[in-house]
N, C-alpha and C positions, 0 to 999 in steps of 0.2 A: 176293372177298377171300380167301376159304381156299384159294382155288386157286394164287390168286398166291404166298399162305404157304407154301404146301407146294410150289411150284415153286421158290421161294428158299433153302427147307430144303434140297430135293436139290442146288440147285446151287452149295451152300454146302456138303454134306457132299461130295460130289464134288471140290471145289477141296481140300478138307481129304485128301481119298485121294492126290489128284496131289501135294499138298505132302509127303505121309510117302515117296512113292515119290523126292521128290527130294530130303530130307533124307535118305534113307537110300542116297542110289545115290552113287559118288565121280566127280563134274566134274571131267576133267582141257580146259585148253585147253590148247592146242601152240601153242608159238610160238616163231620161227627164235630160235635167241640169242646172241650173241658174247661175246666175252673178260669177264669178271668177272660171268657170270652176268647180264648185263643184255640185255635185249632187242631188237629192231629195230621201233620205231614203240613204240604202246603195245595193253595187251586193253580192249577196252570191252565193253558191257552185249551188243551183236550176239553177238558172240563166246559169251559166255556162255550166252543164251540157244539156239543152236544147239549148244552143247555139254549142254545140258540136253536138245534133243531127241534127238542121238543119241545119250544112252545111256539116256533114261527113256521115248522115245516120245511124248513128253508136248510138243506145240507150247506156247509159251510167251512171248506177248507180249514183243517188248526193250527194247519202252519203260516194260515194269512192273518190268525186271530192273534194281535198283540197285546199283553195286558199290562205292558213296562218290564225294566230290567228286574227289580225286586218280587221275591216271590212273596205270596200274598198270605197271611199266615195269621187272619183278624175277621172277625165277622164286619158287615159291615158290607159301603157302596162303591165303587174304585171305578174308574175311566178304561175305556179297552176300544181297540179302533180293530177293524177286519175290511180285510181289501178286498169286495167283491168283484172288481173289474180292474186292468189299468189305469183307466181315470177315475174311479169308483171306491175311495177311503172315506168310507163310514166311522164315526166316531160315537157310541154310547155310555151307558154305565149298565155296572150287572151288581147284583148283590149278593154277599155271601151270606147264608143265613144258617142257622143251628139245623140240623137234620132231629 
């Protein structure tokens, strides 16, 4: 039972290091964009989560990355939370930028 505890402990403070590494690092995704700043298709949660590994190193589930119900379809800065652990819902922002 103490083993399990303390193997939960670390894997819980861990989640918590990889979440400070991504709140404090800036997500940009690219995406093509046409006339009035609006985009081609839309960003979903894939997107983000590989834009979270390359700039933190950090692999990152896309199915833990939520970026809300509306898809995203504007350049610009939007809110997205990813669950690296069970107790562990990190909350950032990422930004959509012109490629």
């Amino acid at each position: 039972m103490r083993q399990k505890a303390h193997r939960e402990a670390k894997e819980r403070d861990e989640a918590t290091a990889l979440g400070k590494k991504v709140t404090e690092a800036k997500i940009v995704v690219g995406a093509k964009v046409g006339e009035e700043g609006k985009i081609f298709g839309s960003v979903n949660n894939i997107q983000v989560a590989d834009a979270i590994k390359a700039v933190t190193k950090v692999a990152v589930d896309r199915k833990k990355v939520d970026i809300g119900k509306e898809p995203i379809k504007t350049v610009g800065v939007f809110p997205a939370k990813v669950r690296l652990h069970k107790d562990v819902l990190i909350e950032f922002e990422f930004e959509v930028a012109a490629e």
